[in-house]
PyMOL Python script that loads the backbone (N, CA, C, O; Angstrom):
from pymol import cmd

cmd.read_pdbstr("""\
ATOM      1  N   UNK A   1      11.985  45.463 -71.347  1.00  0.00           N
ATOM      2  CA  UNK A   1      12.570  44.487 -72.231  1.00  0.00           C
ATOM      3  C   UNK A   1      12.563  43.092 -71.616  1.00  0.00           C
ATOM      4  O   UNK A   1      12.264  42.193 -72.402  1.00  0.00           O
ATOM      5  N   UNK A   2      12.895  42.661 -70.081  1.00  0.00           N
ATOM      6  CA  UNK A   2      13.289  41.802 -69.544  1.00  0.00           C
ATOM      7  C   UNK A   2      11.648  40.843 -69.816  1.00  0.00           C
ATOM      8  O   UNK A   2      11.678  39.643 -70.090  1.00  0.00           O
ATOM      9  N   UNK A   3      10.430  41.563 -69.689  1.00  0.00           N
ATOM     10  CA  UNK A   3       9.055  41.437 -69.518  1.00  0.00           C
ATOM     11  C   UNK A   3       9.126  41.082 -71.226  1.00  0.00           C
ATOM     12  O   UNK A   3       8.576  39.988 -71.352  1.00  0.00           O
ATOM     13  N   UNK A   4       9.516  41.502 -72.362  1.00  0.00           N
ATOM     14  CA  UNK A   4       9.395  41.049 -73.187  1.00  0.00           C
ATOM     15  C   UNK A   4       9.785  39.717 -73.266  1.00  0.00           C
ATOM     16  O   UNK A   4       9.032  38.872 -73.752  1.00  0.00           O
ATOM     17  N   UNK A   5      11.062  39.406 -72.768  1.00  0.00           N
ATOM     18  CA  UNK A   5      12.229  38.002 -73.410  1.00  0.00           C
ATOM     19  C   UNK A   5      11.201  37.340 -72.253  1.00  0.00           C
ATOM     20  O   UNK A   5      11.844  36.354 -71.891  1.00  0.00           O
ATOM     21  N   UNK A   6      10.326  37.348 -71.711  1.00  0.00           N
ATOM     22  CA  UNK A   6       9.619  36.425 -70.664  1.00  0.00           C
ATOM     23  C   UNK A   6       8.464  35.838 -71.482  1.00  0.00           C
ATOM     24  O   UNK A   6       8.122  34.655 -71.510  1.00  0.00           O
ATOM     25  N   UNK A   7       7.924  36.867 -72.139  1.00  0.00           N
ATOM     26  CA  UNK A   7       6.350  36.330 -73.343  1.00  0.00           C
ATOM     27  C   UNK A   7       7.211  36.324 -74.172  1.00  0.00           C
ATOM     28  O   UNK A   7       8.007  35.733 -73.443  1.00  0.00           O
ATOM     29  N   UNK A   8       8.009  36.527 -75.477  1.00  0.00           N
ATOM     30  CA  UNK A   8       8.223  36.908 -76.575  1.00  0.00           C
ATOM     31  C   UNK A   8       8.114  35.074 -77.135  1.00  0.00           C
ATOM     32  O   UNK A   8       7.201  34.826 -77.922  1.00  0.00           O
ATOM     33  N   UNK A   9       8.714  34.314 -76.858  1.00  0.00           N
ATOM     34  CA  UNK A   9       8.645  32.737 -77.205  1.00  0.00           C
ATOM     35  C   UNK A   9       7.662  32.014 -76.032  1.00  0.00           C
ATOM     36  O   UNK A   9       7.879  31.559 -74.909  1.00  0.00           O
ATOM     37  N   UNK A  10       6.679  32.127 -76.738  1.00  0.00           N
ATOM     38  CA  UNK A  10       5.878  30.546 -75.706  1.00  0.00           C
ATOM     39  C   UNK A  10       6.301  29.440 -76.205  1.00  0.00           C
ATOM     40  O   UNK A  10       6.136  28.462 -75.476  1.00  0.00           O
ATOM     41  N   UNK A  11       6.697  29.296 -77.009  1.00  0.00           N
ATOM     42  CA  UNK A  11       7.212  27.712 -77.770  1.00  0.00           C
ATOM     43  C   UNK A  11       8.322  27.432 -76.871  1.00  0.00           C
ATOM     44  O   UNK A  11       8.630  26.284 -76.554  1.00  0.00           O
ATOM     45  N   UNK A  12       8.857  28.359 -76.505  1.00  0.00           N
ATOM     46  CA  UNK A  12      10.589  28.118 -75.960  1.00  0.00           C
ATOM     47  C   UNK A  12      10.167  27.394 -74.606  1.00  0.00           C
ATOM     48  O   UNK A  12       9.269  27.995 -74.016  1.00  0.00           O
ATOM     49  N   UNK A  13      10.701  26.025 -73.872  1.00  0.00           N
ATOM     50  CA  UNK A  13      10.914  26.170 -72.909  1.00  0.00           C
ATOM     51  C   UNK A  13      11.419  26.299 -72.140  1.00  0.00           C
ATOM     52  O   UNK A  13      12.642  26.205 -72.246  1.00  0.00           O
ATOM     53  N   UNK A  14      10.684  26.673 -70.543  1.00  0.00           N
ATOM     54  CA  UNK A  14      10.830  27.388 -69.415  1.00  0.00           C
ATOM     55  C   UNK A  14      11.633  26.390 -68.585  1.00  0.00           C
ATOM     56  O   UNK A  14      11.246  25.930 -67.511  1.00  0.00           O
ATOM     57  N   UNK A  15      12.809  26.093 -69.197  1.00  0.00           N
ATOM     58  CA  UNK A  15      14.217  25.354 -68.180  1.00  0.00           C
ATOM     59  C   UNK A  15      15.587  26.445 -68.319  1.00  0.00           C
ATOM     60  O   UNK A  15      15.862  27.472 -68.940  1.00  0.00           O
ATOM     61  N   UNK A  16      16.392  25.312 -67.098  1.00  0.00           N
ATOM     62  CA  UNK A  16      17.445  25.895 -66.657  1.00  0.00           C
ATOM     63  C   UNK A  16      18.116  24.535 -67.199  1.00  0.00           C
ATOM     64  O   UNK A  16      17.697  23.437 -66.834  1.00  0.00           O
ATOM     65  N   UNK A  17      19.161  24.685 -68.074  1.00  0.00           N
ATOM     66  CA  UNK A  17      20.140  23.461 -67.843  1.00  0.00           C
ATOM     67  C   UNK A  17      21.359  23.440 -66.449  1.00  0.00           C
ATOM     68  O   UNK A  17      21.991  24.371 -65.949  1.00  0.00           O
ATOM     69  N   UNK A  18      21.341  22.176 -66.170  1.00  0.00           N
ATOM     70  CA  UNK A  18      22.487  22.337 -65.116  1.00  0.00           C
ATOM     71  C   UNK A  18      23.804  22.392 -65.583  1.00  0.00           C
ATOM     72  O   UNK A  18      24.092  21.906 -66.677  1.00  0.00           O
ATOM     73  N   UNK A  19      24.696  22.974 -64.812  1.00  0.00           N
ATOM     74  CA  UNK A  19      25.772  23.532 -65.212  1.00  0.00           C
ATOM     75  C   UNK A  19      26.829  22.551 -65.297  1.00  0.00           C
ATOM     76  O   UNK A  19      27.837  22.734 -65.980  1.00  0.00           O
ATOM     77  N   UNK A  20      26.539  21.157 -64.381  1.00  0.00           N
ATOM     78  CA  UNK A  20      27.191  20.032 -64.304  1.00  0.00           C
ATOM     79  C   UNK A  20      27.302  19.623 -65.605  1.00  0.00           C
ATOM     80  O   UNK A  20      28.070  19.802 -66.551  1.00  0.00           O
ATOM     81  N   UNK A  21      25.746  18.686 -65.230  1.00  0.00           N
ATOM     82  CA  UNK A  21      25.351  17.422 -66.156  1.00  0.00           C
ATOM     83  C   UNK A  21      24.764  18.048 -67.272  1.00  0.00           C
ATOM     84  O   UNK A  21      25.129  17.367 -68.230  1.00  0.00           O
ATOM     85  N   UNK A  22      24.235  18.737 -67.576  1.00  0.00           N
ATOM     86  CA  UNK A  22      23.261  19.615 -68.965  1.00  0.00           C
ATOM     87  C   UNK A  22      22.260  18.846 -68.818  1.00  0.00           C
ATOM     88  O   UNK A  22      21.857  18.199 -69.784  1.00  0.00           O
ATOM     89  N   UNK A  23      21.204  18.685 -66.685  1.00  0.00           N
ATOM     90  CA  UNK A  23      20.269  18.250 -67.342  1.00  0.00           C
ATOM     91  C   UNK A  23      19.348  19.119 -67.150  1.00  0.00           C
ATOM     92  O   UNK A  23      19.709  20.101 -66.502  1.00  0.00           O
ATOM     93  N   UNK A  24      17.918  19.086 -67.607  1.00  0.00           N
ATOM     94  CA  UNK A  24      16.889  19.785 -67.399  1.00  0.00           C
ATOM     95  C   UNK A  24      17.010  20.002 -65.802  1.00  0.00           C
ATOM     96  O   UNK A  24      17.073  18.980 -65.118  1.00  0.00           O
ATOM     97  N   UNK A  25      17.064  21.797 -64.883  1.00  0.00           N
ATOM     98  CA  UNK A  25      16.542  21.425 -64.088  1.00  0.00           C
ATOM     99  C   UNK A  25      15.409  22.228 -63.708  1.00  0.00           C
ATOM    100  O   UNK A  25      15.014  23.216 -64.327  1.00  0.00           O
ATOM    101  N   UNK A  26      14.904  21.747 -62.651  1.00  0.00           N
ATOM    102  CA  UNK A  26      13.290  22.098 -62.477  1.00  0.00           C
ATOM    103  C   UNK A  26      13.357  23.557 -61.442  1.00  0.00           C
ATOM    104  O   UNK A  26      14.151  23.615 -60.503  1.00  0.00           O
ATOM    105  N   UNK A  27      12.533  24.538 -61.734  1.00  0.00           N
ATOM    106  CA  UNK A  27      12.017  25.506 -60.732  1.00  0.00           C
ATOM    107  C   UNK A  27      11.596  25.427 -59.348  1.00  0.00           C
ATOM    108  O   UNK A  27      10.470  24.946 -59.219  1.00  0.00           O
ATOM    109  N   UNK A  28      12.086  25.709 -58.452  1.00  0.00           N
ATOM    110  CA  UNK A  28      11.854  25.178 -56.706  1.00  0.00           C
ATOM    111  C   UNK A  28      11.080  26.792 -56.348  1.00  0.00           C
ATOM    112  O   UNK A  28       9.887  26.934 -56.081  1.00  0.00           O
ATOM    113  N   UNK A  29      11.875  27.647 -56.411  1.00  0.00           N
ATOM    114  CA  UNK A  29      10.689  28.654 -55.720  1.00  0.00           C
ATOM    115  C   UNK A  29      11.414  30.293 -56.066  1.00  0.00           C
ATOM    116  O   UNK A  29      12.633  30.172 -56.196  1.00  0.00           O
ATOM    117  N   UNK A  30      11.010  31.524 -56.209  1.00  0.00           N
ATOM    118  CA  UNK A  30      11.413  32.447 -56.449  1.00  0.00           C
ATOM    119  C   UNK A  30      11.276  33.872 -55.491  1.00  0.00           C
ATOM    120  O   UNK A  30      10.264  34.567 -55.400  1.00  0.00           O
ATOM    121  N   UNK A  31      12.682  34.115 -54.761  1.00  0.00           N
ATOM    122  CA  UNK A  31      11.770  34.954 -54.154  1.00  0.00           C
ATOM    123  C   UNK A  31      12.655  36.040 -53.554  1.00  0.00           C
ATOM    124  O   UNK A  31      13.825  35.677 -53.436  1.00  0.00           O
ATOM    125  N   UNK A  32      12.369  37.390 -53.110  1.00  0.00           N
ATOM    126  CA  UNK A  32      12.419  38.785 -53.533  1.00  0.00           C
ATOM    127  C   UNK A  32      14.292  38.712 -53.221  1.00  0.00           C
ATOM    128  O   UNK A  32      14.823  37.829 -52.549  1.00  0.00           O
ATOM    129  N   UNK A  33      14.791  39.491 -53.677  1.00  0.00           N
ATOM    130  CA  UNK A  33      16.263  40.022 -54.542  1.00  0.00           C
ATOM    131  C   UNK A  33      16.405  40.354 -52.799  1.00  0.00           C
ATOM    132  O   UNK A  33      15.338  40.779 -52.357  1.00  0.00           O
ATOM    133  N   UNK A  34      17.382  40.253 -51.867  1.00  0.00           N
ATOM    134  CA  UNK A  34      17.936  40.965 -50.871  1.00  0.00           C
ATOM    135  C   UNK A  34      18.389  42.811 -50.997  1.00  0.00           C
ATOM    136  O   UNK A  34      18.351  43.701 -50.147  1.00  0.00           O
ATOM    137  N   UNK A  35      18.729  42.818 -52.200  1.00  0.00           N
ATOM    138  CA  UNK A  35      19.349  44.208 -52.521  1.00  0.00           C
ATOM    139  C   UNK A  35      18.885  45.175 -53.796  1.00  0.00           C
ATOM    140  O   UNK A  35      19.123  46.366 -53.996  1.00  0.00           O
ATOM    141  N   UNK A  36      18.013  44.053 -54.706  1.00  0.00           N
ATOM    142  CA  UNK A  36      17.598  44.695 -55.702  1.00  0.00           C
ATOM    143  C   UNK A  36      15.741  44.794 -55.781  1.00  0.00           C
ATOM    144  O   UNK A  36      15.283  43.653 -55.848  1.00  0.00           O
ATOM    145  N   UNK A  37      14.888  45.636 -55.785  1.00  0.00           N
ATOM    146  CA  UNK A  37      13.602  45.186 -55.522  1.00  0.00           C
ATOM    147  C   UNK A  37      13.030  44.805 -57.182  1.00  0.00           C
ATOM    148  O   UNK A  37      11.970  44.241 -57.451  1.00  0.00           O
ATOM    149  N   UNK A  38      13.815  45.177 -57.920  1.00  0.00           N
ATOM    150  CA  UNK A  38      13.396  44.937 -59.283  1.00  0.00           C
ATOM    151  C   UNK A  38      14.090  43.544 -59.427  1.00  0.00           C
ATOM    152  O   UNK A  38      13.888  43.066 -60.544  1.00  0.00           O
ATOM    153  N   UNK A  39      14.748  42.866 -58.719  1.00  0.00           N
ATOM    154  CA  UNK A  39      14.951  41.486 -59.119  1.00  0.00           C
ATOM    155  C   UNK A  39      14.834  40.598 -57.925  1.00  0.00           C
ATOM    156  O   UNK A  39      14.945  40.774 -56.712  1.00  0.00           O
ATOM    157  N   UNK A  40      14.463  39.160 -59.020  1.00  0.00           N
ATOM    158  CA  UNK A  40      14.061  38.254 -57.844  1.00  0.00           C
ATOM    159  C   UNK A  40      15.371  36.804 -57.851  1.00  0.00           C
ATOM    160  O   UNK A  40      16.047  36.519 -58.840  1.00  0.00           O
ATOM    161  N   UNK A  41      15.451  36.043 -56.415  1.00  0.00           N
ATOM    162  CA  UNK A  41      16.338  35.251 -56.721  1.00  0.00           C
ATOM    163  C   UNK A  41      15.768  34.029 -56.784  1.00  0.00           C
ATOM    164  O   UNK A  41      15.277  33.467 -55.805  1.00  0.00           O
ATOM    165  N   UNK A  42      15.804  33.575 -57.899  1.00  0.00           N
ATOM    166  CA  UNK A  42      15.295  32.056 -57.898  1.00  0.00           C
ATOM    167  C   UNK A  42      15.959  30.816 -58.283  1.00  0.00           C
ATOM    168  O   UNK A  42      16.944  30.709 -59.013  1.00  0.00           O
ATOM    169  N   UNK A  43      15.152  29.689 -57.574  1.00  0.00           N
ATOM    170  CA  UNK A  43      16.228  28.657 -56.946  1.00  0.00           C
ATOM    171  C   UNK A  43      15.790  27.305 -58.109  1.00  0.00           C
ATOM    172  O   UNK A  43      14.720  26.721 -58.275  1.00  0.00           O
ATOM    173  N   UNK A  44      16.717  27.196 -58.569  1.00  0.00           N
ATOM    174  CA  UNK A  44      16.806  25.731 -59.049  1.00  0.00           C
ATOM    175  C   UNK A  44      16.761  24.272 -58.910  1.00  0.00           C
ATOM    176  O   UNK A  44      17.796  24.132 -58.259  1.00  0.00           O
ATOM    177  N   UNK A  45      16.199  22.831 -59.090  1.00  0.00           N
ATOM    178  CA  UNK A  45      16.772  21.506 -58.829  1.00  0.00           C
ATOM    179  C   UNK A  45      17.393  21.311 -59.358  1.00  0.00           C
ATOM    180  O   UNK A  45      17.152  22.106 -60.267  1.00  0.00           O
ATOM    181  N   UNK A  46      18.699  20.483 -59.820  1.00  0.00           N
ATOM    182  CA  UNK A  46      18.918  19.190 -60.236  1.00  0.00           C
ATOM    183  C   UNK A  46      18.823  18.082 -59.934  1.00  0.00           C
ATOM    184  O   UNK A  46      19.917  17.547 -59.750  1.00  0.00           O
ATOM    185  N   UNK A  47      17.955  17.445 -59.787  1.00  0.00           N
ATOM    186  CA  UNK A  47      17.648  15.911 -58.890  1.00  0.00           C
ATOM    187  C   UNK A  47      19.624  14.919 -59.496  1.00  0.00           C
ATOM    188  O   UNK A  47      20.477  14.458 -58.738  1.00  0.00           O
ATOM    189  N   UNK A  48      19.631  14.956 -60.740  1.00  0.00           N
ATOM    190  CA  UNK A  48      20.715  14.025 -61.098  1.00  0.00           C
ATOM    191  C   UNK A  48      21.739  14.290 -60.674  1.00  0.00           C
ATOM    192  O   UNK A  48      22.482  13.311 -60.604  1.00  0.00           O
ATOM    193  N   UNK A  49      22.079  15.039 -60.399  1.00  0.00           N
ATOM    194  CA  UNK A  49      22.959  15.999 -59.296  1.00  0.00           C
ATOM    195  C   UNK A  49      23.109  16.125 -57.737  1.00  0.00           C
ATOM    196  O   UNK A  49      24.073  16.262 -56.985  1.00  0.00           O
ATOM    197  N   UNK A  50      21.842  16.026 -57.579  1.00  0.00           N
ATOM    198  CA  UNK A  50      20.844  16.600 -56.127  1.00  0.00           C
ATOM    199  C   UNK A  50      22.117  17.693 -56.211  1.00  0.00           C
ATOM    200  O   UNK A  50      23.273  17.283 -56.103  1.00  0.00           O
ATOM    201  N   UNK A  51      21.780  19.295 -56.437  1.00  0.00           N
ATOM    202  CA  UNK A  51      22.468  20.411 -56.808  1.00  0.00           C
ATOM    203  C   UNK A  51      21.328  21.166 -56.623  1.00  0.00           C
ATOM    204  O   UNK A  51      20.278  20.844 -57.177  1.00  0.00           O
ATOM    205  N   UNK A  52      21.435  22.371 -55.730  1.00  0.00           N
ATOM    206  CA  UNK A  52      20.498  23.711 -56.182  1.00  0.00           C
ATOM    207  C   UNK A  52      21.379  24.872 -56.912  1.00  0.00           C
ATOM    208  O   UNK A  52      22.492  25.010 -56.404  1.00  0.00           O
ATOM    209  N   UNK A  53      21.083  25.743 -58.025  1.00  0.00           N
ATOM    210  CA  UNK A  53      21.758  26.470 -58.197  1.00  0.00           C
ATOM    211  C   UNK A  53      20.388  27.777 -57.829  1.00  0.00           C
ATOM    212  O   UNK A  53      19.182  27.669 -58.050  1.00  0.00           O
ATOM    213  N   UNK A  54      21.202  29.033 -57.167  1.00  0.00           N
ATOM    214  CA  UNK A  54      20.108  30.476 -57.508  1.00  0.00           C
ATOM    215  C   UNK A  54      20.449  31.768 -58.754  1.00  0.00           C
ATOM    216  O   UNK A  54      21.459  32.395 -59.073  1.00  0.00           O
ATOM    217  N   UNK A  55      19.581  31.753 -59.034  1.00  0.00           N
ATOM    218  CA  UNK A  55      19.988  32.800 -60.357  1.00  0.00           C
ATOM    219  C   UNK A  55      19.002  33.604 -59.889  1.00  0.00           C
ATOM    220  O   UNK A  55      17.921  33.242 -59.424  1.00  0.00           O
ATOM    221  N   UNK A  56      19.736  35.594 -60.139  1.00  0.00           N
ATOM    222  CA  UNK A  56      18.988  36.509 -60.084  1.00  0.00           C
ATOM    223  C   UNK A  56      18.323  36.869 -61.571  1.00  0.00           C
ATOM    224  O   UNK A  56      19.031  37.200 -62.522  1.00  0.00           O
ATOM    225  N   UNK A  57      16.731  36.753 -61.654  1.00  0.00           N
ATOM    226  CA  UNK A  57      16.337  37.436 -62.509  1.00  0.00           C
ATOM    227  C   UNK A  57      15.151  38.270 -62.413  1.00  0.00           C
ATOM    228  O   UNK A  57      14.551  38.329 -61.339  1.00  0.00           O
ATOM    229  N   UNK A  58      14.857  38.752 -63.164  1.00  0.00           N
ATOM    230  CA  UNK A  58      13.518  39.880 -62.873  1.00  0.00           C
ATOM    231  C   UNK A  58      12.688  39.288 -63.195  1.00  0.00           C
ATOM    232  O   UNK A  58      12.289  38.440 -63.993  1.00  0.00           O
ATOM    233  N   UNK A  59      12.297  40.331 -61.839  1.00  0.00           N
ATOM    234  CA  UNK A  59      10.651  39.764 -61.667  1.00  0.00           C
ATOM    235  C   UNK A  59       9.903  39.538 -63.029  1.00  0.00           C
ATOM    236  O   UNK A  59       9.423  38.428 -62.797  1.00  0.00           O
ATOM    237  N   UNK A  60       9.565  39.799 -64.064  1.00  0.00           N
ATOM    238  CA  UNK A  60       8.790  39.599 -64.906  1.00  0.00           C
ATOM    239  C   UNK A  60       9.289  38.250 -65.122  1.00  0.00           C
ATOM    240  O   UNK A  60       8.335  37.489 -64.962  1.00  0.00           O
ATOM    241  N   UNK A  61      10.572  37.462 -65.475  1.00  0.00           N
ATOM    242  CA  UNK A  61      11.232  36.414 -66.053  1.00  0.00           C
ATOM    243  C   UNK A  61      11.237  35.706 -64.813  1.00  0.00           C
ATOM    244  O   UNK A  61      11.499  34.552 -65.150  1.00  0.00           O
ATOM    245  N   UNK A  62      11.096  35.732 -63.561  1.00  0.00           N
ATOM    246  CA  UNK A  62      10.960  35.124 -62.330  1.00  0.00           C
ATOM    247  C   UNK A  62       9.642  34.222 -62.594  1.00  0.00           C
ATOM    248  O   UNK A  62       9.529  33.017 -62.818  1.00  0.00           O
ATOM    249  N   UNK A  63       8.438  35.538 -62.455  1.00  0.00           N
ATOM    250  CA  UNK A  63       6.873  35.422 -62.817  1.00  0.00           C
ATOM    251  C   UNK A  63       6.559  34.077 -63.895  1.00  0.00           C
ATOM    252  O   UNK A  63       5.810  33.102 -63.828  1.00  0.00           O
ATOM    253  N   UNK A  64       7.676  34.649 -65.038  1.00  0.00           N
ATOM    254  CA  UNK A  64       7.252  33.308 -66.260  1.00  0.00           C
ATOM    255  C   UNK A  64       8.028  31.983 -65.833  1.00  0.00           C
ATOM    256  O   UNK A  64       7.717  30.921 -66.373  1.00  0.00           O
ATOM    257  N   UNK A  65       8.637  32.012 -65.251  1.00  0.00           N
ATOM    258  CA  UNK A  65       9.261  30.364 -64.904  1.00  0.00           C
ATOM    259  C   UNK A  65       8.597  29.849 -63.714  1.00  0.00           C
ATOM    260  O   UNK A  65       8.696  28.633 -63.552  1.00  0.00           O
ATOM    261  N   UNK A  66       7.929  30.523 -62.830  1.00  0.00           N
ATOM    262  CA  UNK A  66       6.683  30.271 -61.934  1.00  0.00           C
ATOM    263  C   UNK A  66       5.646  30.013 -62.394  1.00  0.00           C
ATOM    264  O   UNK A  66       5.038  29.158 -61.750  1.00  0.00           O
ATOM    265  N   UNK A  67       4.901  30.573 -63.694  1.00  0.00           N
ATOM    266  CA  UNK A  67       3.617  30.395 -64.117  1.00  0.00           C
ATOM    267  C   UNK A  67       3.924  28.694 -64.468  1.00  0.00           C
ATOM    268  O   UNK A  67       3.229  27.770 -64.046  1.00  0.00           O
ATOM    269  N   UNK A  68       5.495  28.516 -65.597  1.00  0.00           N
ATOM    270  CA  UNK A  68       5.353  27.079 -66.343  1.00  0.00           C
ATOM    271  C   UNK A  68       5.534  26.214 -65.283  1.00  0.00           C
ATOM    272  O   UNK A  68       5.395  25.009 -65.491  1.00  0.00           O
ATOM    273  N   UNK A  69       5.823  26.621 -64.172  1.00  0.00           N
ATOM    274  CA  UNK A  69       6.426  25.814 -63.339  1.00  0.00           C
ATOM    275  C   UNK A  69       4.761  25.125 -62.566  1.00  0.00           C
ATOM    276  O   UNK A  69       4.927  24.241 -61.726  1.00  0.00           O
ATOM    277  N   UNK A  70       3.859  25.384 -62.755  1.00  0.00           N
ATOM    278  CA  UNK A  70       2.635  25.583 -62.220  1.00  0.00           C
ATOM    279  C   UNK A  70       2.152  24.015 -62.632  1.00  0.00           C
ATOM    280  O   UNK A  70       2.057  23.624 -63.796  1.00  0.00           O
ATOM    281  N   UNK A  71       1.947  23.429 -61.770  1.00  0.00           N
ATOM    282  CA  UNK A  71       1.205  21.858 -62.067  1.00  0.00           C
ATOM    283  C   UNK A  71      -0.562  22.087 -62.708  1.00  0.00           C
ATOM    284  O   UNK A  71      -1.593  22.464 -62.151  1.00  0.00           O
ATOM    285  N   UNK A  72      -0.268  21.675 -64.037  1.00  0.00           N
ATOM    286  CA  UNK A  72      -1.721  21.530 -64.419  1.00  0.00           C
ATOM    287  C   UNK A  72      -2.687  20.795 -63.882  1.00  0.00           C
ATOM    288  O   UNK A  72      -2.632  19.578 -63.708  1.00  0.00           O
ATOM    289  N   UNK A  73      -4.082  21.909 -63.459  1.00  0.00           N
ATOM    290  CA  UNK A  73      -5.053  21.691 -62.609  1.00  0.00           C
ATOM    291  C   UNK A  73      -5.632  20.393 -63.593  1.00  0.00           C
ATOM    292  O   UNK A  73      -5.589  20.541 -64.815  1.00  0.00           O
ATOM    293  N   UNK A  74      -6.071  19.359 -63.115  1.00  0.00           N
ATOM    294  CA  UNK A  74      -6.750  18.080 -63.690  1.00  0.00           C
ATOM    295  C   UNK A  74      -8.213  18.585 -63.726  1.00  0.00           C
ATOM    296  O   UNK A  74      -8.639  19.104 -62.695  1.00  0.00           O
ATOM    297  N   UNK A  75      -9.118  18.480 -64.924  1.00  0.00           N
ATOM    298  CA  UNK A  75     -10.121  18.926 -65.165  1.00  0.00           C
ATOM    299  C   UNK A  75     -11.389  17.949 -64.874  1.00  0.00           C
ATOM    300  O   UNK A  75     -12.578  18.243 -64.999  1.00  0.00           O
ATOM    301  N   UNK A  76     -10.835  16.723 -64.459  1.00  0.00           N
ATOM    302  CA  UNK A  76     -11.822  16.224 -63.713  1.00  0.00           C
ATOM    303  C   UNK A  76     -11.919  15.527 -62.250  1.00  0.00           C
ATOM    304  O   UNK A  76     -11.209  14.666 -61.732  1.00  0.00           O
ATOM    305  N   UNK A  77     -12.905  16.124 -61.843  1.00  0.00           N
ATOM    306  CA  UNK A  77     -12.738  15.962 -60.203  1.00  0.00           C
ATOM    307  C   UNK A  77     -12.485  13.952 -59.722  1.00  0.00           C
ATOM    308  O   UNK A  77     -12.341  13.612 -58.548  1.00  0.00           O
TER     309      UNK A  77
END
""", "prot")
cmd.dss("prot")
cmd.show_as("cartoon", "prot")
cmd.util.cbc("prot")
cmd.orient("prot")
């Protein structure tokens, strides 16, 4: 299911609001659960803040906020 709510909306985007300010924040890095191997902990910015928050989610929903998080390759050299 978790692998579903990760594809089910591509329209939706792949943010975290901050818990402060409600602003967009950005994806820093995701990585393996200390205690759970089916979940991963991943780390948040808020620059307007300068705030990290970590949220545990699964790997599949980890995976999709890593893919958007992915800087588009520029197609010309």
């Amino acid at each position: 299911m978790a692998e579903e709510q990760a594809t089910a909306a591509p329209e939706q985007a792949m943010t975290a609001p901050c818990p402060k300010c409600r602003t967009e924040m950005i994806f820093v890095t995701s990585l393996p659960h200390p205690r759970s191997a089916q979940m991963q902990r991943t780390t948040f910015v808020c620059y307007r803040c300068n705030q990290t928050r970590s949220y545990s989610l699964s790997t599949p929903m980890a995976k999709a906020y890593e893919a958007a998080a992915r800087p588009v390759e520029d197609a010309h050299p």
